[in-house]
Structures are given as C-alpha cells and as structure tokens.
C-alpha positions in Angstrom: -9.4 13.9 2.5 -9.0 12.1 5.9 -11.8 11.5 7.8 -15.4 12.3 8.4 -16.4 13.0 11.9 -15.6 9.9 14.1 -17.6 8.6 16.4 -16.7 8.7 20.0 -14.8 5.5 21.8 -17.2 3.8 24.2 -16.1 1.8 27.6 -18.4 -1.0 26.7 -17.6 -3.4 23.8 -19.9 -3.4 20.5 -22.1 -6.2 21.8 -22.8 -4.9 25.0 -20.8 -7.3 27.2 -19.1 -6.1 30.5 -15.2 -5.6 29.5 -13.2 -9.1 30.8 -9.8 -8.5 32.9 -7.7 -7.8 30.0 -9.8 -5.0 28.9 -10.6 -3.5 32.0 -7.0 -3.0 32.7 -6.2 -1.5 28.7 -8.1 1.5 29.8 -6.2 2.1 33.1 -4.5 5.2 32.5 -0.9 3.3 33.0 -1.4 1.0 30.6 1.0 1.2 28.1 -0.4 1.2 24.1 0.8 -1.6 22.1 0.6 0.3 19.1 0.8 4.1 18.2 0.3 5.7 14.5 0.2 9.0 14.6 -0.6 11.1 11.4 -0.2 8.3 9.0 -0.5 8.6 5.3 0.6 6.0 2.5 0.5 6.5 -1.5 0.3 3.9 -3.7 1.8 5.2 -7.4 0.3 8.8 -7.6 -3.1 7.9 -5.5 -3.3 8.3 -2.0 -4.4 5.5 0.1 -5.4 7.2 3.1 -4.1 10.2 5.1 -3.9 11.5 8.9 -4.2 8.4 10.2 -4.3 8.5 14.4 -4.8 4.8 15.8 -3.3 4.1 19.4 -4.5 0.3 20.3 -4.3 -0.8 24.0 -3.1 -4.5 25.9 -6.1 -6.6 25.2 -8.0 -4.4 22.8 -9.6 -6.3 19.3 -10.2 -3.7 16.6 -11.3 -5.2 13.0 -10.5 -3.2 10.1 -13.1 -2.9 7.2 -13.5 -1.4 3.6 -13.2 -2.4 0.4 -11.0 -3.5 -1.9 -7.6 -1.8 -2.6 -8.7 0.9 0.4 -5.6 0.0 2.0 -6.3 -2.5 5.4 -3.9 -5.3 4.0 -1.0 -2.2 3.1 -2.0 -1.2 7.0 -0.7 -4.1 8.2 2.8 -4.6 5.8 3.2 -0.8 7.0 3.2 -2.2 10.9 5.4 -5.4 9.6 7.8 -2.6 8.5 7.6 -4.0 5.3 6.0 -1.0 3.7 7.4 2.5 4.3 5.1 5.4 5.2 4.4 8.5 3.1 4.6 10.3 6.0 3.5 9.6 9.9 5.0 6.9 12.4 4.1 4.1 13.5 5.7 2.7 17.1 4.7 -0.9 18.5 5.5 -1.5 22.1 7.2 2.1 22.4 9.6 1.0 19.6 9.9 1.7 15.8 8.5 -0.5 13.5 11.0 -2.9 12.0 11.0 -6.2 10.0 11.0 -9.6 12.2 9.7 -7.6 15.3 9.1 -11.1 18.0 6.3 -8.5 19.3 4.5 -8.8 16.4 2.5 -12.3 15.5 1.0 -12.7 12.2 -1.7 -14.6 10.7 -2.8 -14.8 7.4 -5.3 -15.2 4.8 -6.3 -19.5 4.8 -4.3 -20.4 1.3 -4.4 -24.4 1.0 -1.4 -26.4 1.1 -0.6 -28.3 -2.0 -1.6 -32.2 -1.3 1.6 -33.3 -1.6 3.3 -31.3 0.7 5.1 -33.5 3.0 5.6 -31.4 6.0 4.1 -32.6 8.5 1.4 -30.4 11.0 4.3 -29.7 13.8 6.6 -29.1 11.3 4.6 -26.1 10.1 4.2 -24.7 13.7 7.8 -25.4 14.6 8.5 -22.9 11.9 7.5 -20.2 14.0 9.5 -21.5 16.8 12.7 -21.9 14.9 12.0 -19.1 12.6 13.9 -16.4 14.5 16.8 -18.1 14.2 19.4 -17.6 11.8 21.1 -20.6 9.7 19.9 -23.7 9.1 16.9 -24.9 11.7 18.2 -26.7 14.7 15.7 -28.2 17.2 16.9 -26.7 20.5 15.9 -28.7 24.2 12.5 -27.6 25.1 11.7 -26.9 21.3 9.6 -30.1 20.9 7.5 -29.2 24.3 6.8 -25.7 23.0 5.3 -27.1 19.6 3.4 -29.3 21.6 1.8 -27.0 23.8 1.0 -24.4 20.5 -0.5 -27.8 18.6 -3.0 -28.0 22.3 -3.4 -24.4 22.1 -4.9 -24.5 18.9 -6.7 -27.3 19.0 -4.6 -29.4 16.3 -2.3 -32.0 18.7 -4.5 -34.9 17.6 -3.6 -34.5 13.6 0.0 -33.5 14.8 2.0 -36.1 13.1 -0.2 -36.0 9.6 0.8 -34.1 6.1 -0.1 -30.9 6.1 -1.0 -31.3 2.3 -3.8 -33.8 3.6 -5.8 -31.5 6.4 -8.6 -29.3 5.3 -8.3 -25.3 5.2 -9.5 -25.2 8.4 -7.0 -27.4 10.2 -4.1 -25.9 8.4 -5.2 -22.5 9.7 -5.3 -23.7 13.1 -1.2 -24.3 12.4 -1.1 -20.7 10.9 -2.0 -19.5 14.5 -0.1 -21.8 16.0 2.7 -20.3 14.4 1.7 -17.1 15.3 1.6 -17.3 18.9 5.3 -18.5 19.1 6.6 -15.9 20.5 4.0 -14.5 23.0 3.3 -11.5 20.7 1.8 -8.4 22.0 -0.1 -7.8 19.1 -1.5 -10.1 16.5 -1.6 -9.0 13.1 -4.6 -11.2 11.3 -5.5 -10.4 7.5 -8.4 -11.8 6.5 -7.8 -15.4 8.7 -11.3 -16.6 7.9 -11.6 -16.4 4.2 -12.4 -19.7 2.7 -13.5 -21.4 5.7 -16.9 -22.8 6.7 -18.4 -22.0 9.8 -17.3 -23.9 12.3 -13.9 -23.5 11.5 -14.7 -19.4 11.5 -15.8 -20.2 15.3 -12.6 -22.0 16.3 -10.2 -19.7 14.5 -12.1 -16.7 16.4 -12.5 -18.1 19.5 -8.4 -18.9 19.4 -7.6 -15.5 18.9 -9.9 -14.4 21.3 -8.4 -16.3 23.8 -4.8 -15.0 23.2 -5.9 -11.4 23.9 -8.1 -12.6 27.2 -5.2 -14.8 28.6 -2.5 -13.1 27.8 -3.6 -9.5 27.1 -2.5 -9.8 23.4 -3.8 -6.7 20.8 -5.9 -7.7 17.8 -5.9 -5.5 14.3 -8.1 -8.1 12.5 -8.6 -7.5 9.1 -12.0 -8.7 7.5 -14.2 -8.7 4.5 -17.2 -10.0 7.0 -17.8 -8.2 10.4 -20.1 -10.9 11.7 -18.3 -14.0 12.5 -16.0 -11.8 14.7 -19.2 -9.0 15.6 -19.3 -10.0 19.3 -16.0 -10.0 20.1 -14.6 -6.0 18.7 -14.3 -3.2 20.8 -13.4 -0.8 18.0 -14.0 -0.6 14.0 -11.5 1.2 12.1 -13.3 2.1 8.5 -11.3 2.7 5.6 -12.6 4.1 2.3 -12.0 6.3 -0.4 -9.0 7.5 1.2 -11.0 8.8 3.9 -11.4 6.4 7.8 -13.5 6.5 10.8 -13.1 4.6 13.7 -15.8 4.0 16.8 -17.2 0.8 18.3 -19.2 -1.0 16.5 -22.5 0.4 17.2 -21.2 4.2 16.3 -20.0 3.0 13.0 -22.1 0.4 11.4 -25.3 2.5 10.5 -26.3 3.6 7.4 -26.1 7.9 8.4 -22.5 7.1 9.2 -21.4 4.7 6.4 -23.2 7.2 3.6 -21.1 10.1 5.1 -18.1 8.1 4.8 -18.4 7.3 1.1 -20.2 10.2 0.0 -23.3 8.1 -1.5 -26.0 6.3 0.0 -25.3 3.4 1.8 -27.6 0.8 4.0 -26.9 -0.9 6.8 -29.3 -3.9 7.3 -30.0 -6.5 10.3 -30.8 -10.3 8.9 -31.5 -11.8 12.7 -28.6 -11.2 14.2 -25.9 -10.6 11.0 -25.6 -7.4 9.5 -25.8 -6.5 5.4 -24.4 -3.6 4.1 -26.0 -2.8 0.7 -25.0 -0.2 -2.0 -21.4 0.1 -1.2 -19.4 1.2 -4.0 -16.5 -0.6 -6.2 -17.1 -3.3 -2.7 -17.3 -7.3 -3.1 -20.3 -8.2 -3.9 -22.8 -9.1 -0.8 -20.5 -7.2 1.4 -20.6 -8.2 5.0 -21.7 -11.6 4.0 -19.9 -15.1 5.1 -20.2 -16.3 1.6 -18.3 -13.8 0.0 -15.0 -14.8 -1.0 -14.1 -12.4 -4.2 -10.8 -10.5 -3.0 -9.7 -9.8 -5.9 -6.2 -9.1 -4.5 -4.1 -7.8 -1.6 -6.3 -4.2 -0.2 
C-alpha cells in the first residue's frame, strides 16, 4: 500500500506564523524545487519499505520526517545521499541526479560522542568539511583558515575552537557536526535525528542553527526526528512514514488522532501536554513516542 488520503498543503506554516522571505519566495511559481522524488519505492530483503513516494521540497522549505522504527526515514535519506539505490522511482536534487559527494547536499547526523581521547581539535573537525572534497592528502588552502573560522562563529563554537574534541559535551561537538555541514553552502540539509542525546538547551541551539541556514540563505531542510516538538514551530510540512504506507501535510493536517489511526490501521491518540504533543498507542513505536526523553533507536530506520 502507499498512502492514505493526504492532507492538503497549507500557505501558512504549522504554528501559524506569517511565512519569512525565504518561504514566501519557495512558493513563487519560478522557484525552482531543490528536491524532486517522484514515484519512489525501496525494498529492504523481500519487505517493502514504502511505495509511490511523490515529495517535491522547495528553497527555504523545513519538512520533518516521522514514524517508527525501521519505517524507512533514515534509508530516505542514504537514498538522496545516492548511497542507497531505489526499487524503482527517481530522485533529482537541484534538477540533477542523485549522486554520492553531491556539494549541494549538507549532512548532519545523529549526536554520537567522541571518544575522550580524541585529539583533534574543534576546528579540525569542521575543517573536515572544508577540505573534505578534495582528493589526496588534506592541504590547508589560503582562505581555508578564515572559512573555518566563520563556520566555528556560525555555530556558535569559536570560543572552544582550539580545545579536544574528545573533551566537549555532545552538544558542543554537534555544533561542529553543523559546522561541517554548512561548508559548502548546501541547498539542502540532510539532518537524521541531530538532536538525540542532547538536553534542552542544546536541542534549542542546534534548531535554531538550522533554522537560520534555511532563513539566510534559503537552504531546504528534510529533518529526520523521533520528537516533533523541539523542532514543532519551525515545520512547514510533515512527511509520515509507516507501515509502508506515508502522508504528508503541515503539521496541523497530520498530527491528529482521525489521521494517524487511518495511517496505521489501529487506534491511535494524539495528545496536547501544554504546548508538547504525545502520541499514544502507536504500534511496534519507541516507547513515549513524541517525547524529548526518548532516546531507544534501536538502529538505523
């Protein structure tokens, strides 16, 4: 199966906000889509992960993706790093085929800590992603230094430049993984799960980082998540994946309970906790699904 009926794209974002510059313009009708996949399907072994997958993200748009475990999001995303083939479909970013060590394409992942002894040192990590294009042995180039530098201020990490990375908490070495990211001015930013394992206000800076890229500088977001709510206010678009089926609507049209039973075929409840959202009685889910204190992956998805 494919899809239940998907609710209809709004102008506005999920929370309501005006659209800033960046969006405004994504929905001018010359605005060119940053990514296209069109009637996408992907099989792992002899089960099929999801099917008839239609997903064209604009300059400036911020779609999370949410489901489960092993429903497919984090396969999504190797499939758009042309690191895993399609069953069948195509998937263009920028007008182009998808292709390994695409510059277009910036990529964050899940917080993993450091070992403490690792000796590199904070801008060493981020002047990975400067050099990393590059084949043979990593030169510094002239202006290669003043480019780290303005990533390490870009992402809030210049003052712990010069320490171990080994040493810095989860949420500092993230900070680098972004920094490494935005290197080379990507059009789309790839994140898979970038706030697992990080406290609050480290969920905050992360967000509000990524945020900034796609105001600025008119950067798509495909945010993978486990938790809707530290990024809630900030998504245009949800693209739900479950059961091999997917919908995809703005917040609002996909986070109630009518829609989310229809989607997994059994009832499902979409609660509000002030202003968080609980989904309850998801099946073969993490447990607590939704919530910021969840951190059972239990693998790749």
């Amino acid at each position: 199966m494919s899809r239940p009926s998907s609710p209809r794209s709004a102008r506005r974002s999920g929370d309501g906000r005006e659209p800033s510059l960046p969006e405004r313009a994504q929905r001018d009708e010359g605005a060119s889509p940053v990514l296209e996949i069109a009637n996408a399907s992907l099989h792992r072994d002899d089960r099929e992960l999801w099917s008839g997958l239609d997903l064209t993200v604009q300059p400036g748009e911020f779609i999370a993706v949410l489901g489960p475990s092993g429903s497919g999001k984090t396969t999504l995303l190797r499939s758009i790093l042309g690191l895993q083939p399609l069953s069948s479909g195509t998937i263009r970013v920028a007008g182009e085929p998808v292709h390994r060590g695409n510059s277009r394409i910036g990529y964050i992942p899940q917080q993993r800590s450091l070992a403490p002894d690792t000796s590199m040192r904070a801008r060493d990590l981020v002047a990975l992603g400067v050099q990393g294009s590059r084949f043979g042995f990593p030169i510094p180039h002239r202006g290669d230094r003043a480019k780290v530098d303005r990533l390490l201020e870009a992402v809030g990490a210049a003052h712990y430049a010069e320490r171990r990375v080994g040493m810095l908490s989860g949420g500092e070495q993230q900070r680098l993984r972004v920094g490494q990211a935005l290197a080379d001015e990507p059009s789309l930013l790839l994140c898979d799960e970038p706030l697992s394992n990080l406290d609050l206000a480290n969920q905050v800076g992360v967000t509000d980082i990524i945020d900034r890229q796609r105001r600025e500088r008119g950067a798509a977001v495909l945010f993978v998540t486990h938790d809707i709510n530290p990024i809630l206010g900030r998504v245009d678009r949800i693209l739900y994946i479950a059961g091999g089926r997917f919908l995809l609507g703005t917040p609002d049209e996909v986070l109630q309970t009518r829609v989310l039973t229809e989607l997994y075929g059994t009832p499902v409840f979409v609660l509000r906790a002030g202003d968080r959202l609980v989904v309850v009685g998801v099946p073969d889910a993490e447990p607590h699904h939704f919530h910021d204190d969840d951190h059972d992956h239990g693998g790749a998805a």
